[in-house]
N, C-alpha and C positions, 0 to 999 in steps of 0.2 A: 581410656575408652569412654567412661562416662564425660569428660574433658569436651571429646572432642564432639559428639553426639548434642552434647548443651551448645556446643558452638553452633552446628548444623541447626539446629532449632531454631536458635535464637540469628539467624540470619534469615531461616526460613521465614520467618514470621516480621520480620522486620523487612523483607522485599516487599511484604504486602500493604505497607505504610509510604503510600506513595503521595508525596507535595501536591496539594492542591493548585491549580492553577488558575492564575490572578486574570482577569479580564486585560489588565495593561501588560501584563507577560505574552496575551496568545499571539503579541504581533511577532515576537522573536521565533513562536513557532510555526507561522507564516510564511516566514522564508523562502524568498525563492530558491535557495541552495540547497530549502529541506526538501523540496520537490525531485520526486523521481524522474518526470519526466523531464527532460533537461533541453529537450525541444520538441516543443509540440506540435509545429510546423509536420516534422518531419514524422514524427510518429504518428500523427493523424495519417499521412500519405499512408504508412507501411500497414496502419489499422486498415486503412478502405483494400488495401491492398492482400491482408490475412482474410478480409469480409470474402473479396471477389473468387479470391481461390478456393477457400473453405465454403462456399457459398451452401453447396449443399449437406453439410455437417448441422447445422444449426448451433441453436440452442446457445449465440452469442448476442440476440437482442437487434441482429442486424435485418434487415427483408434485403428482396429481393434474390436473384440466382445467382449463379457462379460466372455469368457475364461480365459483371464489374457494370453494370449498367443501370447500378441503383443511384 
């Protein structure tokens, strides 16, 4: 019990020890593979396209009404 309790701990507090990240490293985390969005082409289109339908929801930053005529 106490075994395993030390273990939990001692990972607990060692997740919190996280590598500092170098200036010449940040370009690996640049990546374009690390990007979500994987085409922006298209997900811009389906964004203006959640704008126009949600038009009157708000509260995404977008203007204009639910026309699609922004």
């Amino acid at each position: 019990m106490i075994r395993s309790l030390l273990l939990i701990t001692v990972v607990v507090l060692a997740s919190g020890c996280s590598p500092w990240v170098k200036p010449y490293e940040r370009e690996n985390l640049a990546d374009e593979i690390m990007d979500f969005n994987r085409d922006p082409i298209a997900s811009n289109y389906l964004h203006h396209v959640y704008e126009a339908r949600e038009g009157a929801r708000g509260a995404d930053g977008a203007s204009g009404g639910g026309c699609g005529c922004n």
